[in-house]
C-alpha positions in Angstrom: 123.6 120.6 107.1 120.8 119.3 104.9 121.2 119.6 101.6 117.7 119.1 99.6 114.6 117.6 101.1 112.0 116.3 98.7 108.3 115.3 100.4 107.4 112.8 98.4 103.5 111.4 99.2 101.8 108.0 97.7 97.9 108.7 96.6 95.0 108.5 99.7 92.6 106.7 98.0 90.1 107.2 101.0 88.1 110.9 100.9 88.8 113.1 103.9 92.0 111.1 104.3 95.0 113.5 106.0 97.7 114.4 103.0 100.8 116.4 103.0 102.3 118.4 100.1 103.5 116.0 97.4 106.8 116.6 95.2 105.9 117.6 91.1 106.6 113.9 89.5 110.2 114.4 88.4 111.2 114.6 91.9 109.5 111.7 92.6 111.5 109.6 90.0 114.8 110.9 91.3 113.8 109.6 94.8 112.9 106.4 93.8 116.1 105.7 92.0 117.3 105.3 95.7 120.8 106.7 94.3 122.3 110.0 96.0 124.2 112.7 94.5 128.2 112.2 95.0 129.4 112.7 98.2 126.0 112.7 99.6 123.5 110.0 101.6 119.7 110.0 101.2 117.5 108.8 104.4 114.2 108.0 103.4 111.3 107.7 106.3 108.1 105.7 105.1 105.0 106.0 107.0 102.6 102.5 106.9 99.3 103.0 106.8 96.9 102.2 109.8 93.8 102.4 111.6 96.2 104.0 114.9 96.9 107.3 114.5 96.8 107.4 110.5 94.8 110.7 110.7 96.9 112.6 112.0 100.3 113.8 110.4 103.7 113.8 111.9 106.8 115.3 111.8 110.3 114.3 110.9 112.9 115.8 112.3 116.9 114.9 111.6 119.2 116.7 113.8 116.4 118.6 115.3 115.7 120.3 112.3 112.2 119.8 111.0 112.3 118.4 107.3 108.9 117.6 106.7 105.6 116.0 107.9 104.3 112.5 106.7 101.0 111.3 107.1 99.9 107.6 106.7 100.9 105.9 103.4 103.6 108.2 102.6 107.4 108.7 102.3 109.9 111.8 102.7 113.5 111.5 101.2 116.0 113.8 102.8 119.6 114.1 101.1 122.4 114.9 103.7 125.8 114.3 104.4 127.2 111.2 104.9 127.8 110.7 108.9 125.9 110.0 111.9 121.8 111.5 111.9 119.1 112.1 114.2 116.0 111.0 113.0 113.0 111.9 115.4 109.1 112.6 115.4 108.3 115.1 117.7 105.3 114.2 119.9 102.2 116.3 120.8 101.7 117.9 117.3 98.6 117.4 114.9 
């Protein structure tokens, strides 16, 4: 079962750009230290930017369980369990 998720999103520079909810900055020091709790693993999903599809936002899934939505020059870092994940992006959503 997922333990914490933190949506973490870099700056759109660009007006009218697509964003998602950021995390407050503490929780986007403690993601960046790339280091998970004891007994735990941390999957991080970084969306490039682009001109394809970078104005829309898409979600993350692991183990069929949505965990957030990333939109184009941002990350999300999920903290889990160590063992064997699905990571997906469910098609056909804007």
């Amino acid at each position: 079962m997922l333990r914490a998720t933190i949506l973490v999103a870099a700056s759109v520079a660009a007006a009218g750009c697509v964003s998602v909810p950021t995390a407050p900055p503490e929780l986007q020091a403690v993601a960046l230290t790339f280091k998970p709790s004891p007994g735990m693993a941390r999957i991080y999903v970084y969306r490039a930017g682009g001109a394809f599809g970078g104005a829309s936002k898409l979600s993350v899934a692991i183990d069929s369980q949505i965990v957030g939505r990333t939109a184009a020059g941002t990350y999300l870092m999920v903290e889990l369990a160590p063992g064997l994940h699905r990571v997906s992006s469910p098609a056909g959503e804007n």
